[in-house]
Structure formats: C-alpha cells, structure tokens
VEXPA-506064 format. One line per 5 residues: number of its first residue (from 0); their letters; for each residue x, z, y of C-alpha. Coordinates in steps of 0.2 Angstrom, whole numbers, plus 5000, padded with zeros to 4 digits. Each point is the difference from the previous one (the first is absolute). Layout:
NUM) A) X:Z:Y ~ ... .
end
This chain:
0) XXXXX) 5279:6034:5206 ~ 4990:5009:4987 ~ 5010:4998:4983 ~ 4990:4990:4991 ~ 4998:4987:5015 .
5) XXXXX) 5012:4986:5001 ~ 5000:4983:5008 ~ 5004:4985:4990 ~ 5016:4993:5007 ~ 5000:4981:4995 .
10) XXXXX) 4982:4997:5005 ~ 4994:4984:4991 ~ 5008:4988:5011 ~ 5007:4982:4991 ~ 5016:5007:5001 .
15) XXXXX) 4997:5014:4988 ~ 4986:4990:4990 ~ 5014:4986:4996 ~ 5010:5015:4992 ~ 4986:5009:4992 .
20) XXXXX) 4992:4982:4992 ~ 5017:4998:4992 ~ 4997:5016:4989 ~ 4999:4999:4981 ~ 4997:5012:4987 .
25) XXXXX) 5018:4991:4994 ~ 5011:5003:5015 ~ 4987:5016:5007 ~ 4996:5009:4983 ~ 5011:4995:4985 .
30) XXXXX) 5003:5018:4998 ~ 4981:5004:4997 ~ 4996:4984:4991 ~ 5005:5005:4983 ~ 4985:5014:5001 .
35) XXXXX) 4988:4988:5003 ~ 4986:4994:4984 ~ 4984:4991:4999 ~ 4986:5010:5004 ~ 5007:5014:5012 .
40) XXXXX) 4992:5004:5016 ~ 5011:4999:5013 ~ 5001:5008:5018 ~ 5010:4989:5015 ~ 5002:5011:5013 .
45) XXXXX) 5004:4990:5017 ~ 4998:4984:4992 ~ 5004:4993:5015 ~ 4999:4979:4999 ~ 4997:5002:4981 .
50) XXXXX) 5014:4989:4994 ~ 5007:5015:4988 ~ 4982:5005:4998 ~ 4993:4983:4992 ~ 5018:5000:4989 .
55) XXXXX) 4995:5020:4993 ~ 4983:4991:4998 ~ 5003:4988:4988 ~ 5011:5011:4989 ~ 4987:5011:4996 .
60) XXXXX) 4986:4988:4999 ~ 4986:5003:4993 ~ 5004:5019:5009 ~ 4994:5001:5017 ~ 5011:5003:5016 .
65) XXXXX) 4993:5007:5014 ~ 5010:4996:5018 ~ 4998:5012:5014 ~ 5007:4999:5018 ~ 4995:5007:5017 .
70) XXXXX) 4993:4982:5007 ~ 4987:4991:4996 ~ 5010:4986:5009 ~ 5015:5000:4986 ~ 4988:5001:4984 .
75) XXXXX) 4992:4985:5006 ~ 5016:4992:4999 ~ 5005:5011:4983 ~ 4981:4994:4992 ~ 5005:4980:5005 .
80) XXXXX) 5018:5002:4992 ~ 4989:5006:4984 ~ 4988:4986:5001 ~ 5015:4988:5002 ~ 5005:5005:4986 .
85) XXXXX) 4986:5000:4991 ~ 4998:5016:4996 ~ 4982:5010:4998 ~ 5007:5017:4994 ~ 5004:5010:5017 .
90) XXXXX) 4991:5008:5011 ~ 5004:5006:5019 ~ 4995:5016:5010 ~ 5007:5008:5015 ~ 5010:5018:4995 .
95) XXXXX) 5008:5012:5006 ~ 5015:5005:4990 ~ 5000:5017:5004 ~ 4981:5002:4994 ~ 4994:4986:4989 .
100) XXXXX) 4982:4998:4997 ~ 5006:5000:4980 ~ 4994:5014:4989 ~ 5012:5007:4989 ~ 5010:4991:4985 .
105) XXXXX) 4993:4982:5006 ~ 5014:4989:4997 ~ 5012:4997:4989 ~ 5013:4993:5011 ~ 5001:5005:5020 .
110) XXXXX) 5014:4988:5008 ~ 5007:5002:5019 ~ 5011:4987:5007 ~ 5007:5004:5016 ~ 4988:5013:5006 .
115) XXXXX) 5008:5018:5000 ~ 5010:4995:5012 ~ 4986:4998:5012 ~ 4988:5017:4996 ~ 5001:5015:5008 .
120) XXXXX) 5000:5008:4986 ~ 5008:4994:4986 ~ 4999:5014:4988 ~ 4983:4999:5001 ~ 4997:4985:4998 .
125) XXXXX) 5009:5002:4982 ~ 4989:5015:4997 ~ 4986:4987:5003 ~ 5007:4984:4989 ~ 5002:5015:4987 .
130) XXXXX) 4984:5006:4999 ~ 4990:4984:4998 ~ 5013:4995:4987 ~ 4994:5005:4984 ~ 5010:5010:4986 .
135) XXXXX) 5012:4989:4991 ~ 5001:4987:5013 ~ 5013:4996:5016 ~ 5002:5001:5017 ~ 5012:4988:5006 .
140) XXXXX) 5007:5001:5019 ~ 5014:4988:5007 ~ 5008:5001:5019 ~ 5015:4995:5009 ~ 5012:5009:5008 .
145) XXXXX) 5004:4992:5016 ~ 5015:5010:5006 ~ 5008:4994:4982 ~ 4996:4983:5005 ~ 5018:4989:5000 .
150) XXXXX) 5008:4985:5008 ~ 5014:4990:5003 ~ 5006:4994:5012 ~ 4998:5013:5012 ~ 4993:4991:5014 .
155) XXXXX) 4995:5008:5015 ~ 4985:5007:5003 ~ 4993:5001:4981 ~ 5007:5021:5001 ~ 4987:5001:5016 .
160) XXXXX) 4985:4993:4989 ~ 5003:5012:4987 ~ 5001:5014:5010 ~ 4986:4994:5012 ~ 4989:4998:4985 .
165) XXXXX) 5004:5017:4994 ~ 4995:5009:5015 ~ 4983:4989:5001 ~ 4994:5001:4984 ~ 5004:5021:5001 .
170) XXXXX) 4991:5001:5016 ~ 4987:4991:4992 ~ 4997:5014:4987 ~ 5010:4991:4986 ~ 5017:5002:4989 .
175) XXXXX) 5009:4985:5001 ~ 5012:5007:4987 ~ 4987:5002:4987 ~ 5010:4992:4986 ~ 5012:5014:4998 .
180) XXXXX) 4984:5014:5002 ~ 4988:4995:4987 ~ 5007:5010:4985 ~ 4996:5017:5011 ~ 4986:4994:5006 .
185) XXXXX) 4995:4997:4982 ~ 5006:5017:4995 ~ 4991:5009:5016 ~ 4984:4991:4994 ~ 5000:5009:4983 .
190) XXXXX) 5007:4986:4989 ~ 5013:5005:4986 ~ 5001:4986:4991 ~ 5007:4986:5012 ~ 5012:4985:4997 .
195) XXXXX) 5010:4996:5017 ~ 5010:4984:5001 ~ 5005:4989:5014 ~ 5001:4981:5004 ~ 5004:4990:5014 .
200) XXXXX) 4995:4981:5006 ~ 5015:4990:5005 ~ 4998:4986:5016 ~ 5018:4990:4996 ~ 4994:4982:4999 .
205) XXXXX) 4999:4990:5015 ~ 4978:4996:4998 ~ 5001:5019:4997 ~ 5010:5004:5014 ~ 4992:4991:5011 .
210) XXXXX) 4983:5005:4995 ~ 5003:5020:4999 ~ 5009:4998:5017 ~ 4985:4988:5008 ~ 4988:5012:4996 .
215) XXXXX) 5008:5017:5006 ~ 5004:4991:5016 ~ 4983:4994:5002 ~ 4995:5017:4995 ~ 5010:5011:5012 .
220) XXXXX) 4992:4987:5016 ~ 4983:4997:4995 ~ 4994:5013:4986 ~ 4992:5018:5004 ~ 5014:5007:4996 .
225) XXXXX) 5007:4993:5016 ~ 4984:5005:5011 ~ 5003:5018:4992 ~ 5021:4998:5004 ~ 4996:4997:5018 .
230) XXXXX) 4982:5010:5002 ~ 5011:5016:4994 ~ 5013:4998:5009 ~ 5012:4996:4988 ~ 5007:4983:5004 .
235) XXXXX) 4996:4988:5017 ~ 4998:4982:4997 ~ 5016:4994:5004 ~ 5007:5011:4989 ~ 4989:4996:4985 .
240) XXXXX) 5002:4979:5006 ~ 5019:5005:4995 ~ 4997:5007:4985 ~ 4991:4986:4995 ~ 5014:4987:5004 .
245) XXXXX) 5012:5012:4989 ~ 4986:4997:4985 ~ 5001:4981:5002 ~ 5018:5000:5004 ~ 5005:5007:4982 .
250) XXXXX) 4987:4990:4993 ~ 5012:4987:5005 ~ 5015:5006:4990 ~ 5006:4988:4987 ~ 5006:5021:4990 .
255) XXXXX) 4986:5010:5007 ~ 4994:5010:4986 ~ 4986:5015:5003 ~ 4996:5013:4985 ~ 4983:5010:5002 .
260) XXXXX) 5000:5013:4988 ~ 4984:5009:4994 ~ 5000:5017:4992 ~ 4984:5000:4984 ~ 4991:5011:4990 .
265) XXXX) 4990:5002:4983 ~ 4990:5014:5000 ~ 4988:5006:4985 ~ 4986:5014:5005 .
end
C-alpha cells in the first residue's frame, strides 16, 4: 500500500472504546503534563474518544484545544465526553496527520497518543506535528511497543496473539513496535532538541486483569481487527476463538501480571 496509507487496526469497536475511554492525561500523558499552562493552544492529534483530550483541555483552560481524528463518528463521541465534562474550550475537525489543514507555528502544544503506530508514515507525520507547533513549544508523542509487552504466567496461546497482532497490524501499514522508534523518527523529522523516556501500564489486580483481558478477548473476536485478521488471511476464526480463550484464561490467574511499555518523546521546534 502506498506509504502514507494505513488501515486502523482496532477499529472503534466497544472493545477497543472500553480501553481508549479509560485514558487519562495522568495514566496517558504524565510525561507532557508538566509543559502544560493556562492559555496555550493545544493540538490533539487522534483524539480518538476524547477522554485524554477533555483532561489536556482543562489544564490549559482558558487556552483552546483543538481534537482531530479521521471520523466524524469518533469526534461525536470525543465532543460529548467534552460536553460531559463541561468543557466549552475544544473544538474537533477531521485531519490528516500527514498534512494538517494548520498553518505554520499554530499551537503551542501538538500531542499524539497511540497514533504513530498506525500511519504510513510516521516521520511525516512528525514533520507535520513540528511545523504547526510554533517556536518555543512541544510536540509530545507516546506509543507502545507490543512485542515488549510481558506476562506471567505463560499461558498458552497469549505468544500466538502477540505475534498474530504483529503481522496484522504491519500488513495493515502500521509499526506495532513504535515505542522503541519514536526518538529516530523524531530525529529523521528534523528535531534536535528531544526528551525520550518510557513508561509502562501494569494490569496486576484482579478488576484489572479481568478487564484488560475481557477487553482483548472481546477484541481479537468481534473488533475490526479481527475482520482484518481473517479478510487478510492472517488468522481463521477458530484460531482467533482460541486466542481469545487464552486472553480470558490469564485474566483468570490469581499471579497474572501484563506490562505495556510505551516509548515517549519531547520535542522543541
């Protein structure tokens, strides 16, 4: 596929929106939070259901955000997390990260959560965060790394679903791996002033276990990423029914324990 086109893994199923709605700037952007002030513009690229978005929002309050997404479909669900919440300060467009409808030096901030994993072209895309981002601001860009994910125990079958997703999401047009990538790609965009750190969420709890493991068996059966497993060839039914039942088998492990780490980065135009 063309190097700038890429297919959306998750989809917006339930099963992905229960993870995504669960998103804070606390447990999804604490690395970017202490550049945040009262009055910046902010840019939210792939604000997805707007949880992290609504969070950014209120920080910078009386600043304005502005939410972009490729759906209408999930910025109507973004714009009624912000009216929820009460907040009057963002606004929502559809964009394309690799050419925003921004002239240069708009924002103060641009923020991607989980997104570089899923362009074509992620380098791009950072040319593009970094010039809409204005001289002395940030771009700030967080993604996990899925082949550094990590459980225990080892039950059977959880190996298959980290490899299967690897090789959907690839022959999807994305880098599942993207944690680990995001200082080069930050470099190969032209930016020489960038912070890399990482951090990791931690499923260890038995409500956490269970939902983290609900979700990605519910996921791997009913999302789009399991239309694209099987369109694609990747996995049949039977096989993605068993990973599944692998999911909600270590959900039901009074040790299971599941790291997913996330590579991060600062950068200053």
């Amino acid at each position: 596929m063309p190097k700038e086109t890429a297919v959306y893994t998750h989809g917006h199923h339930e099963s992905v929106l229960r993870s995504h709605q669960w998103r804070t700037a606390a447990n999804s952007a604490a690395y970017l939070i202490g550049e945040l002030r009262p009055g910046q513009a902010v840019l939210d690229v792939g604000c997805g259901p707007g949880t992290i978005t609504a969070d950014l929002a209120a920080l910078v309050a009386p600043g304005r955000v502005t939410a972009v997404d490729t759906g209408r479909d999930i910025l109507d669900r973004a714009a009624a997390t912000a009216a929820e919440r009460g907040l009057e300060n963002i606004e929502f467009a559809t964009a394309d990260v690799h050419a925003l409808d921004f002239p240069d030096d708009s924002f103060d901030v641009v923020h991607a959560h989980q997104v570089l994993q899923h362009v074509g072209d992620p380098v791009q895309a950072l040319r593009e965060m970094r010039r809409v981002c204005r001289p002395g601001g940030v771009v700030a860009a967080r993604d996990s790394d899925y082949a550094a994910m990590t459980w225990y125990p080892e039950v059977p079958g959880m190996a298959q679903w980290q490899e299967l997703y690897g090789r959907v999401a690839r022959a999807n047009g994305g880098e599942p791996d993207a944690g680990r990538r995001l200082l080069s790609w930050a470099r190969q965009a032209g930016f020489t002033d960038i912070t890399p750190t990482a951090a990791a969420w931690c499923f260890a709890t038995p409500e956490n276990r269970a939902w983290w493991s609900g979700l990605w068996a519910d996921r791997t059966t009913a999302s789009v990423y399991a239309k694209l497993a099987v369109d694609g060839g990747h996995a049949g039914a039977e096989q993605l029914t068993a990973v599944a039942a692998a999911w909600r088998a270590w959900g039901e492990e009074p040790d299971g324990w599941f790291m997913v780490p996330h590579g991060e980065v600062l950068c200053r135009p």
